[in-house]
C-alpha positions as CSV (number, residue, x, y, z in Angstrom):
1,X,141.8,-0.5,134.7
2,X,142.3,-4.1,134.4
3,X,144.5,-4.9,137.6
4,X,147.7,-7.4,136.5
5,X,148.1,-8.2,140.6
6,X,147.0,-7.8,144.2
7,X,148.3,-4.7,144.6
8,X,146.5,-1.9,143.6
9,X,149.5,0.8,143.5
10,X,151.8,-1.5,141.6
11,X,148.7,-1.3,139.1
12,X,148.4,2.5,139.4
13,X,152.1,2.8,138.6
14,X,151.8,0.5,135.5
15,X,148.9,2.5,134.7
16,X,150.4,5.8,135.2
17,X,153.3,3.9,132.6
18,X,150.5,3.4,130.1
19,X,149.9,7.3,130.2
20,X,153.2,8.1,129.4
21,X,153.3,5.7,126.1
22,X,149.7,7.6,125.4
23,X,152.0,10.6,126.1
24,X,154.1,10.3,123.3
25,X,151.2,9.3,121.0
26,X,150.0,13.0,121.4
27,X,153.1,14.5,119.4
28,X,152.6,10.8,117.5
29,X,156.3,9.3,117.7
30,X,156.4,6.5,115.6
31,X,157.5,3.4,117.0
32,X,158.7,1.7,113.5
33,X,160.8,5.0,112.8
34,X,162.4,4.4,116.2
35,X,162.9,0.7,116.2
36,X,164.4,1.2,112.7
37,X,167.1,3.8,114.5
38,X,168.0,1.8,117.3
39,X,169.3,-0.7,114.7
40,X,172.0,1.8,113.7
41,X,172.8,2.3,117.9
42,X,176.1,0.8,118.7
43,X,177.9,1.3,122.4
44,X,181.7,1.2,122.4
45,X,183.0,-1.4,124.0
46,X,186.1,0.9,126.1
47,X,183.0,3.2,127.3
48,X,181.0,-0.5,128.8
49,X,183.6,-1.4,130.2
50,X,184.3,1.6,132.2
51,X,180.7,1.9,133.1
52,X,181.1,-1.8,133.9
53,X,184.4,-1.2,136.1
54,X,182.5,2.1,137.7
55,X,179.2,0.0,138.7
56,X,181.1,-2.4,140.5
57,X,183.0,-0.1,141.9
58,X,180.2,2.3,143.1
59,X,177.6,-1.0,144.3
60,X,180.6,-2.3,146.6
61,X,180.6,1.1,148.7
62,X,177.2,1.4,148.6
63,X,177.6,-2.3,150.3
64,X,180.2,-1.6,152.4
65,X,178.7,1.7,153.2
66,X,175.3,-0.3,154.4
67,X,177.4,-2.7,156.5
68,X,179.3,0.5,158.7
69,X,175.8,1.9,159.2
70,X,174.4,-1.0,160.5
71,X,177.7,-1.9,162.6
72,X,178.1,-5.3,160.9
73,X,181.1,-4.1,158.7
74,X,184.6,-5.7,160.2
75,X,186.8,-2.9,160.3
76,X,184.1,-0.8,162.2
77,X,183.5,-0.5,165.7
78,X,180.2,1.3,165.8
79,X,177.7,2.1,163.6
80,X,178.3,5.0,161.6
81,X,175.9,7.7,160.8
82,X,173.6,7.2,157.9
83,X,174.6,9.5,155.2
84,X,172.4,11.7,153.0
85,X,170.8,10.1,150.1
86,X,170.6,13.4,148.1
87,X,167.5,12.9,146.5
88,X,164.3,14.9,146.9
89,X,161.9,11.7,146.7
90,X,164.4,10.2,149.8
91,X,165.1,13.2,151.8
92,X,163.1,12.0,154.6
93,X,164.4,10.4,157.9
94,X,162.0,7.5,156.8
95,X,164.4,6.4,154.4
96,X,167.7,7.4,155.9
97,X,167.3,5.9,159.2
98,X,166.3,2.5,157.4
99,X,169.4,0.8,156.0
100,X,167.5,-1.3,154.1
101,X,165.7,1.4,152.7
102,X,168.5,3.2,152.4
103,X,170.4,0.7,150.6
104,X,167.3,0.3,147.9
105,X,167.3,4.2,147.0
106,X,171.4,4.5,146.8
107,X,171.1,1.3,144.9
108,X,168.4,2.7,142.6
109,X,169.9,6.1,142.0
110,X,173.5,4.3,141.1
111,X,171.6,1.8,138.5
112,X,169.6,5.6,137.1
113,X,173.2,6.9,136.9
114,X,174.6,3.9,135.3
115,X,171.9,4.0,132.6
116,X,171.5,7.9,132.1
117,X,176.0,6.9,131.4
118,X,175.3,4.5,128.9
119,X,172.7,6.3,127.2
120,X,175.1,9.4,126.8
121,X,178.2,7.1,125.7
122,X,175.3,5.2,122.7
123,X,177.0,5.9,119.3
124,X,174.0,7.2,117.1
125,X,172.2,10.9,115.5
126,X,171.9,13.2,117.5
127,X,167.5,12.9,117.8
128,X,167.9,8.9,118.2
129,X,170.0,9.6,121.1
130,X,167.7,11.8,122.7
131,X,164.6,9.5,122.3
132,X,167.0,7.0,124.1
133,X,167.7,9.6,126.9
134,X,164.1,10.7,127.1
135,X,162.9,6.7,127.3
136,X,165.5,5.8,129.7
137,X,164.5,9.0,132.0
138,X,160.8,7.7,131.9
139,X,162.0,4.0,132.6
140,X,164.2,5.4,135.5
141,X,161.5,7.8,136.9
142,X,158.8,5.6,136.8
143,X,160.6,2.7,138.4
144,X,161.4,4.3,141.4
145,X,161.4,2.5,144.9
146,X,159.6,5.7,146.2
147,X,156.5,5.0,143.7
148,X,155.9,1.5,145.5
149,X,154.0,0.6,148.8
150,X,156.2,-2.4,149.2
151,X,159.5,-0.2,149.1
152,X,158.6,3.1,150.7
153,X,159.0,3.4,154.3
154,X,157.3,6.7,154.6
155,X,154.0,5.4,153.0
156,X,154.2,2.3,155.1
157,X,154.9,4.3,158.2
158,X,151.4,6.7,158.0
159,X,149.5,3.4,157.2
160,X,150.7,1.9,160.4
161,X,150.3,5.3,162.4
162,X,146.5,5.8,160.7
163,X,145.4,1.7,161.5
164,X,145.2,1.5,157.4
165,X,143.3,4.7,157.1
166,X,146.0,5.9,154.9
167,X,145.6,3.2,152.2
168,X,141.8,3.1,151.9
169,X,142.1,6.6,151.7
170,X,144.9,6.4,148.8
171,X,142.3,4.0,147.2
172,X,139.7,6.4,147.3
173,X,141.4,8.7,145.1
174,X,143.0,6.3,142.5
175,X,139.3,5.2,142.2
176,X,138.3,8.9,142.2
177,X,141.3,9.7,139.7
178,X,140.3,6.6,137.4
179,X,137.0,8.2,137.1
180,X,138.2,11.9,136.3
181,X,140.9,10.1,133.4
182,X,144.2,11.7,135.2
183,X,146.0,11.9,138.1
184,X,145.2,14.9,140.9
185,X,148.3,17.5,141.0
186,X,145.6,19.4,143.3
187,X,142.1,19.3,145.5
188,X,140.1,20.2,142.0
189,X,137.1,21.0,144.9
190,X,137.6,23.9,145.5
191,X,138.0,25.8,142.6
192,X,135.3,26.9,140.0
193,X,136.0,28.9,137.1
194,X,134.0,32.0,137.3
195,X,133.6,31.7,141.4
196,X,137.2,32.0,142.4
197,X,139.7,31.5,139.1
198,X,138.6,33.7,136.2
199,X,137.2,36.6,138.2
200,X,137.6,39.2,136.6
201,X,134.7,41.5,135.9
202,X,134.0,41.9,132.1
203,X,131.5,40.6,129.4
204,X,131.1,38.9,126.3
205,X,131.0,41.2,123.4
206,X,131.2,38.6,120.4
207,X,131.0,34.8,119.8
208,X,131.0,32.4,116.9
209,X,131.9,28.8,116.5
210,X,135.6,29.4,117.6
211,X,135.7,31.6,120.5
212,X,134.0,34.5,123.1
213,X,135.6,37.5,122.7
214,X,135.6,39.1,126.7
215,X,135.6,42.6,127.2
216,X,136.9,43.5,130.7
217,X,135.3,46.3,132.9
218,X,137.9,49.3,133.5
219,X,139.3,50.1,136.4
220,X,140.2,53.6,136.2
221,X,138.5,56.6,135.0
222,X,141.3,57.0,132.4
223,X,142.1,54.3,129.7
224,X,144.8,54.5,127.3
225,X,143.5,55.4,123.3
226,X,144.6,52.1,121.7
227,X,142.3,48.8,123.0
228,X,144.8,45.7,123.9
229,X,143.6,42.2,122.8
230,X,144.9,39.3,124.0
231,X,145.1,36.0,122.1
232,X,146.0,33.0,124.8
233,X,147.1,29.2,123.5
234,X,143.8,27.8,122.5
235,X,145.7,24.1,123.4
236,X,144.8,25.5,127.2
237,X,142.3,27.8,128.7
238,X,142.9,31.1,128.7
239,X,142.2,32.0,132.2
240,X,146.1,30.6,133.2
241,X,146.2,35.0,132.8
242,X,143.3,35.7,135.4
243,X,143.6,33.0,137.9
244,X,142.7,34.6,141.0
245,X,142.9,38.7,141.6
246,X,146.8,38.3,143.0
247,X,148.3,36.6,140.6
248,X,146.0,38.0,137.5
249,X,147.9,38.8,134.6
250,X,144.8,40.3,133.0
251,X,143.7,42.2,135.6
252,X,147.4,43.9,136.1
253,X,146.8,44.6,132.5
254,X,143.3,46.6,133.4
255,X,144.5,48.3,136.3
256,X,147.4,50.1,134.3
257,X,144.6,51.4,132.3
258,X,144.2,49.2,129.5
259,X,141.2,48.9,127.5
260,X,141.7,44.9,127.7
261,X,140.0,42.0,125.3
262,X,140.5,38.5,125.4
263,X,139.7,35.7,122.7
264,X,138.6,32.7,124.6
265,X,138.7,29.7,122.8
266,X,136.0,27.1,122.2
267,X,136.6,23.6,123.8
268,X,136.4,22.0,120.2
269,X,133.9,19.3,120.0
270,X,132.1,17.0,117.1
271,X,131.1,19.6,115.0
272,X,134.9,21.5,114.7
273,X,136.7,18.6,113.9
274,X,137.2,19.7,110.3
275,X,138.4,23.2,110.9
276,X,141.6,24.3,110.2
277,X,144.5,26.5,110.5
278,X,143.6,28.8,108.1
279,X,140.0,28.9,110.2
280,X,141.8,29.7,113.7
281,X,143.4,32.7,111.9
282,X,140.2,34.1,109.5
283,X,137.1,32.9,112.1
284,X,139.1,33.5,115.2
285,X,141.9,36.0,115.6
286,X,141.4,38.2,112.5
287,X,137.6,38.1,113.3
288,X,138.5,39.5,117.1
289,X,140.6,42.1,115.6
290,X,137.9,43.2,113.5
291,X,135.5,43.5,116.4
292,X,138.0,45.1,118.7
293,X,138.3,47.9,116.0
294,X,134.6,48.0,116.1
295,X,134.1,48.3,119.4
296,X,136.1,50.8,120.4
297,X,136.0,53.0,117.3
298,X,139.8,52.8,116.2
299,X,138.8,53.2,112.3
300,X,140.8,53.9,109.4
301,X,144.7,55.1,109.2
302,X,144.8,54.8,113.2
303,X,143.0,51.8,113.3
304,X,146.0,50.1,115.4
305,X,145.2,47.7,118.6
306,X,148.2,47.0,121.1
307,X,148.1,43.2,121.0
308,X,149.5,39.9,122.9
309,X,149.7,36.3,122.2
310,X,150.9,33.8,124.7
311,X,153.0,30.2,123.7
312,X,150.8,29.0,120.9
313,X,148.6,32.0,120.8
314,X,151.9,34.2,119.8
315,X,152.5,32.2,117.2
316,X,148.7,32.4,115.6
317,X,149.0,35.8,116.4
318,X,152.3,36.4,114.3
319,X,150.6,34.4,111.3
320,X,147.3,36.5,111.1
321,X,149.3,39.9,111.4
322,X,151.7,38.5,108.2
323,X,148.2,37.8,106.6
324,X,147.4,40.8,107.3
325,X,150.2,42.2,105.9
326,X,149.9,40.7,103.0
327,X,146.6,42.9,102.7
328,X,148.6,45.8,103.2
329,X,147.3,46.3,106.5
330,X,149.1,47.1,109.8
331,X,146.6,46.8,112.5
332,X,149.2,46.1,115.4
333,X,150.5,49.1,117.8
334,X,152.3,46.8,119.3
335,X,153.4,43.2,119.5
336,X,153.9,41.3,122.9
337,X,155.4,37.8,122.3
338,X,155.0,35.4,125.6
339,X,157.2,32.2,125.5
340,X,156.4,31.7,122.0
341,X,157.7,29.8,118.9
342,X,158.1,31.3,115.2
343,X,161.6,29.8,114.5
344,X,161.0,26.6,115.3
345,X,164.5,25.2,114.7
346,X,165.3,24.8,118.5
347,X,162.1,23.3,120.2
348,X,163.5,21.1,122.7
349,X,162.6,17.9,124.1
350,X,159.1,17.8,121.8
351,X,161.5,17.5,119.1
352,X,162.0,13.9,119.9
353,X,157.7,13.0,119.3
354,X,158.1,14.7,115.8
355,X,159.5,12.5,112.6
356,X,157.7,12.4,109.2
357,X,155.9,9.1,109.7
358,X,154.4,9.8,112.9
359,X,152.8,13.2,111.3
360,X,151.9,11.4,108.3
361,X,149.9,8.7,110.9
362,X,148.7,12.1,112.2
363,X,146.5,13.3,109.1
364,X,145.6,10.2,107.9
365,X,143.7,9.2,111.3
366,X,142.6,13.0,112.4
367,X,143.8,15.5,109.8
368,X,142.4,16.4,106.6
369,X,143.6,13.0,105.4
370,X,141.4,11.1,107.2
371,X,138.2,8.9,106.0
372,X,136.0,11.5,107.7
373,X,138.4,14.9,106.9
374,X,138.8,15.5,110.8
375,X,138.9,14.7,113.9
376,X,140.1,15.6,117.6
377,X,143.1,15.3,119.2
378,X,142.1,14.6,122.6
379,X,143.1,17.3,125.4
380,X,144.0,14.4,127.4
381,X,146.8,13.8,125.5
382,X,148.2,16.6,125.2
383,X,147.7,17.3,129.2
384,X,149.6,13.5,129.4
385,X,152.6,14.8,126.9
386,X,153.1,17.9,129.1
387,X,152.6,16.2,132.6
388,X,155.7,13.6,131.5
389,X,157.9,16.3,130.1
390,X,158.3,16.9,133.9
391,X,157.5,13.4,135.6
392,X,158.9,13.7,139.0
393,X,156.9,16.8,139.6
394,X,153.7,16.5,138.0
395,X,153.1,12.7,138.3
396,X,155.6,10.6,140.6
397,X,154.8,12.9,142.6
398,X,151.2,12.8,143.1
399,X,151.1,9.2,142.5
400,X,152.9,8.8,145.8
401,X,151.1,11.3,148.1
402,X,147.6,10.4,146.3
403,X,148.0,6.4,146.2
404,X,150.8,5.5,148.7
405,X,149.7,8.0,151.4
406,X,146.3,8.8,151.3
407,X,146.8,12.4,151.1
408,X,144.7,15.0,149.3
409,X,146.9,17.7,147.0
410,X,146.8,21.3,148.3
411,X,144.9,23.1,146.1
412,X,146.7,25.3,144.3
413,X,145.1,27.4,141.4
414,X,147.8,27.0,138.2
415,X,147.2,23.1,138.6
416,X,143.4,23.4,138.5
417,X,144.2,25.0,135.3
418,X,146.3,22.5,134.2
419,X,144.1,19.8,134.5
420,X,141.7,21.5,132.3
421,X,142.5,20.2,129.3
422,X,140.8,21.2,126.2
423,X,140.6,19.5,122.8
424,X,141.8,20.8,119.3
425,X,140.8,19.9,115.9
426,X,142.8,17.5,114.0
427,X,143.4,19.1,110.9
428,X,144.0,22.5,112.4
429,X,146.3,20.6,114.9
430,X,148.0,18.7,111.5
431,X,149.1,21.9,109.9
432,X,151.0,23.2,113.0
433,X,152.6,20.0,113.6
434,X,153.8,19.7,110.3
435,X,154.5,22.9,109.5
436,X,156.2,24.0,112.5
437,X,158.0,21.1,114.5
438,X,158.6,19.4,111.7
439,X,159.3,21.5,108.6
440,X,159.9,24.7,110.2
441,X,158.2,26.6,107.2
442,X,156.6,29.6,109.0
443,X,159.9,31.6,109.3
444,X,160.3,31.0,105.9
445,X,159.1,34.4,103.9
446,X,156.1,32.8,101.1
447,X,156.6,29.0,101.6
448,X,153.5,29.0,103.2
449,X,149.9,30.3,101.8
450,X,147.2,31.2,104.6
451,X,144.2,32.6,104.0
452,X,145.2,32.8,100.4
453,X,147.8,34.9,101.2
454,X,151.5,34.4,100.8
455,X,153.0,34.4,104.6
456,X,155.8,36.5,105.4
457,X,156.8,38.0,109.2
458,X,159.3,39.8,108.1
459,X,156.8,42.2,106.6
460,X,155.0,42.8,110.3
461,X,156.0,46.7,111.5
462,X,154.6,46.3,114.4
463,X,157.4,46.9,117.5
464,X,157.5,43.9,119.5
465,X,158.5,42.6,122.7
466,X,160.0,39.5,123.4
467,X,159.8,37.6,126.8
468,X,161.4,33.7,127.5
469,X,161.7,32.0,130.3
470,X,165.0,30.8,131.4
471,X,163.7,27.2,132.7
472,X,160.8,26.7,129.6
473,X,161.5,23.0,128.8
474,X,158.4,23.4,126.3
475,X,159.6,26.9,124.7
476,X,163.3,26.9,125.6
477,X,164.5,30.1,125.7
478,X,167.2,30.1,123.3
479,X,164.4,28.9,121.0
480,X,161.9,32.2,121.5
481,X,165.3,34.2,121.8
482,X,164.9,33.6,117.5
483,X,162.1,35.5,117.0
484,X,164.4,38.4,117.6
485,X,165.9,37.5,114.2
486,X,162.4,36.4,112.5
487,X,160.5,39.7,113.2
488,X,162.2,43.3,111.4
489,X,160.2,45.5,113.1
490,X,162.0,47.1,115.9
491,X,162.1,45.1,118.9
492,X,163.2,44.2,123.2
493,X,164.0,41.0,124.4
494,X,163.1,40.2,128.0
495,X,164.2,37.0,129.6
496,X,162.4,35.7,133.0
497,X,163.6,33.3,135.6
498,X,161.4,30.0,136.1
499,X,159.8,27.7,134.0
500,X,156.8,28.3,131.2
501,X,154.0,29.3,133.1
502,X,155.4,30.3,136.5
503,X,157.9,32.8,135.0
504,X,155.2,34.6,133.0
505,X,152.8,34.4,135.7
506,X,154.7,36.7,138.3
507,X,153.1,39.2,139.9
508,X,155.0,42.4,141.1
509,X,153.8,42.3,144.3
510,X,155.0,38.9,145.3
511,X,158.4,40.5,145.0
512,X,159.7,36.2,143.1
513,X,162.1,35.4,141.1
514,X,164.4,38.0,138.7
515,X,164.7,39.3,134.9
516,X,167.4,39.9,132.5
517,X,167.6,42.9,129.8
518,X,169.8,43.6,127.4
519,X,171.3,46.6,125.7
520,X,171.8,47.9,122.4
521,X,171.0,45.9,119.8
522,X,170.1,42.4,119.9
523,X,172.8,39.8,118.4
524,X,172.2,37.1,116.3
525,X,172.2,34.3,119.2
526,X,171.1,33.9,122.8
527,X,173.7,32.9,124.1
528,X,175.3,36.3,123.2
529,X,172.6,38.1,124.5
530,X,172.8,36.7,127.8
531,X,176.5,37.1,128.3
532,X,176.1,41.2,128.3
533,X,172.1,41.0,129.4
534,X,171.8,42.4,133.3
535,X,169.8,40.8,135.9
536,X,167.1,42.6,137.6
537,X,165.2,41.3,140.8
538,X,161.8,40.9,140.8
539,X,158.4,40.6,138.0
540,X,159.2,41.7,134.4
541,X,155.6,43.1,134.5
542,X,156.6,46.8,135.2
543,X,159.3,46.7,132.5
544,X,156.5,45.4,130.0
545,X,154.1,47.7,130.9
546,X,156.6,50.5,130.8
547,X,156.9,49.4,127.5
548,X,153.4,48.9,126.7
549,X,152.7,52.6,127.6
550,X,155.2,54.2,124.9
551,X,152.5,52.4,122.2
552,X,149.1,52.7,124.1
553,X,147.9,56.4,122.4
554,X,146.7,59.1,124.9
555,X,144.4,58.8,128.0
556,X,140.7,58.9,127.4
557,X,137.6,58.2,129.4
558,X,136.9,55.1,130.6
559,X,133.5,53.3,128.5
560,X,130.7,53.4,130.7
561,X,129.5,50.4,129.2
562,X,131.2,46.9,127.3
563,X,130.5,46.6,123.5
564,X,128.5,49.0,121.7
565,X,125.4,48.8,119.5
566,X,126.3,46.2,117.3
567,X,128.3,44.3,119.7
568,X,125.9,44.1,123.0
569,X,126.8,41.7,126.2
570,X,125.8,38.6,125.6
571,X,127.0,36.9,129.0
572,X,128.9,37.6,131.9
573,X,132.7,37.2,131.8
574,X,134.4,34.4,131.9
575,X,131.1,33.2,129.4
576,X,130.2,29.6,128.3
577,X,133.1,28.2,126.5
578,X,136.0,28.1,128.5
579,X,133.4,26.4,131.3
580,X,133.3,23.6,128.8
581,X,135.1,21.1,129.5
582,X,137.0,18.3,127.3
């Protein structure tokens, strides 16, 4: 880093800044297409001058408010108590007690208002004006008193207490952080995949250029008939399903007596960076299927595995079964959907990163398109894209108790997974981005030819079952709710409480959070669904493997042994490839 002054966490903050321009670059927004909106943008002059008249308004009781607290105010004979600043980043006595401080964050939070205002009242389309919100949140967020040694009086408070320690200690780990490419959300140390995340007992039964296919070790006596294969997002690592033995989605999945399979995806390096689409769905997910029928013998007309794909694994998933389809084949028992696209008309904030120029500067620098017909798009940037969708809480945050305190980051399993980014290929990566976020063409029945087949998911039989999270700001809800309309098979729709990762992974035991499900038939939007949907405390696991049960065959002995003859162990799980890292 190439420090602009003499303080080292004014750099970090700029530098963390830099990440969240890189950020963007990930879902490639295109900063001609944008400058070329903002020249339509107008603000009407009645709505400034009310935000004008309010600003005033609102800085001269913020003043006056300061001068009671302090007892210099002439109308007051005391001081009056300091009132809450009703902010998470200022809830501290630190800044409450300080009237200076406390002026600076009331001061800061009124100019954010003002500005979030004025970006609500801009005059422009509808995705201009949400690339103006989603700038002016960054600005706001990253421009924070609390993110500054300088203005933070808890931060300048522990380096007093700690002679300093606190600072050289905060130095240690931007240096450290600098080092590792990213910012520390937790105390990476103590985890290992394989030694206490990804622990559950299994093998690998298959490999090829793309991905280990993991065979898991039963734990009954009893397994159901039909195998279960699992196909994660290959944009993460796939052990965010068997993090530890509490929390293991995978290992729940065992333990009701699945027969349970896992693709785990190669961290793409040099030699992949000319694979495509078309190879994640023939090399990769129609290969495991293949192998999984193998393997546990399910041949000919009952040749039918209960199957699962999570966020962007659902929706390769979907595309290989429509190939499949197209074949006249119906491999699927079942269908489990987690917080996953195939209508892509509602995605959200990512919406704003995606414009036909910025795809098109896409494959021409690591798509087909390019000089060398491939590349890699870095895991990096997609980790940064992600990590800003939420800044506050999975930068800001760690900026401040990293840098400004000194402090190490609990550790805390799901964020050791997060920070272990993995690359894709570019042209494979091209395809979705075009043909999902921006042209939406995979709903569409034959628009799209994969594996030489004509796509269609209407033509998948498979029952399927539908789970969202309510608080997904990368999958909204509403958005996954349309597969409901996508899919003809029949189908339940489950939504979860919590966000994209922490609403699926929710143990039963834990006894978090709460579920809705419908009844009768599902309607054509969400928002219809939810109005007669019931909640239900607790996991939505049981309800799913209720489910899942109805569609898993009879009970038959466990396998004394993973693979078979043709498919022997090649390594214990969790295997080679989800060790490497990007």
């Amino acid at each position: 880093m190439n420090s602009k002054t003499n303080n080292p966490f004014a750099d970090a903050a700029e530098a963390a800044r830099q990440q969240a321009e890189a950020a963007a670059a990930a879902f490639g927004s295109n900063v001609g297409a944008m400058v070329k909106s903002l020249q339509s943008v107008q603000l009407p002059v009645e709505a400034l001058s009310q935000l004008q008249t309010d600003y005033v308004k609102g800085a001269t009781e913020l003043w006056n408010q300061t001068l009671a607290v302090t007892g210099m105010s002439p109308k007051a004979t005391a001081p009056t108590k300091p009132p809450a600043i009703g902010d998470r980043r200022f809830a501290s006595s630190e800044w409450t007690s300080n009237p200076a401080a406390a002026y600076v964050a009331q001061m800061y939070l009124l100019n954010a208002r003002t500005m979030l205002q004025m970006a609500e009242e801009l005059q422009a389309d509808e995705k201009t004006k949400a690339r103006i919100r989603f700038a002016v949140q960054q600005w706001i967020d990253a421009t924070s008193p609390s993110n500054f040694l300088a203005l933070n009086p808890e931060a300048q408070k522990k380096a007093l207490e700690t002679g300093g320690e606190s600072i050289a200690q905060g130095l240690r780990h931007l240096i450290d952080d600098l080092q590792r490419g990213h910012v520390s959300q937790t105390d990476e140390a103590q985890f290992e995949v394989g030694r206490n995340v990804a622990t559950t007992e299994g093998s690998v039964v298959f490999e090829n250029h793309i991905f280990q296919l993991i065979e898991y070790k039963p734990l009954t006596a009893k397994v159901y008939e039909k195998p279960f294969l699992v196909v994660p997002p290959c944009i993460n690592k796939y052990y965010i399903l068997d993090l530890q033995p509490d929390n293991s989605f995978l290992r729940y999945a065992v333990e009701q007596g699945h027969r349970t399979f896992v693709v785990s995806w190669r961290n793409a390096d040099d030699s992949m960076a000319t694979l495509t689409w078309d190879d994640y769905i023939q090399d990769a997910v129609l290969k495991a299927i293949e192998v999984v029928q193998e393997i546990t013998g399910c041949e000919g007309e009952d040749a039918s595995v209960d199957m699962l794909g999570f966020c962007i694994g659902g929706t390769i998933l979907a595309t290989a079964l429509a190939v499949l389809a197209a074949r006249g084949q119906q491999p699927a028992a079942s269908l489990t959907m987690l917080t996953s696209f195939l209508d892509f008309s509602n995605t959200g904030v990512l919406d704003i990163f995606v414009d036909e120029a910025s795809t098109q500067v896409r494959e021409m620098t690591i798509g087909a398109q390019s000089p060398n017909g491939g590349g890699l798009l870095k895991g990096r940037e997609l980790a940064q894209t992600f990590s800003f969708l939420r800044p506050n809480d999975l930068v800001w945050n760690y900026v401040v108790g990293n840098y400004l305190k000194g402090e190490t980051p609990p550790p805390f399993d799901l964020l050791y997974w997060n920070s272990d980014s993995t690359n894709l290929p570019g042209p494979m990566y091209c395809w979705y981005l075009r043909n999902t976020y921006l042209e939406d063409n995979l709903k569409k029945p034959g628009r799209l030819t994969v594996c030489g087949e004509k796509v269609d998911l209407g033509k998948i039989e498979a029952p399927t079952y539908i789970y969202a999270s309510r608080e997904d700001h990368i999958v909204p809800w509403e958005g996954a709710y349309r597969s409901t309309q996508v899919l003809k098979g029949k189908k339940r729709f489950v939504l979860g409480a919590s966000g994209h990762i922490a609403g699926v992974i929710n143990p039963p035991a834990k006894g978090k959070r709460s579920h809705w499900i419908g009844s009768g038939a599902l309607p054509a939007t969400a928002k219809a669904w939810f109005d007669k949907a019931k909640e239900h405390p607790g996991s939505w696991w049981p309800d799913w493997s209720s489910w899942l049960a109805t569609h898993a065959g009879r009970q038959v002995s466990a396998p004394k042994a993973p693979g078979n003859r043709s498919h022997k162990p090649i390594e214990p799980a969790p295997g080679r490839y989800v060790k490497q890292k990007a």
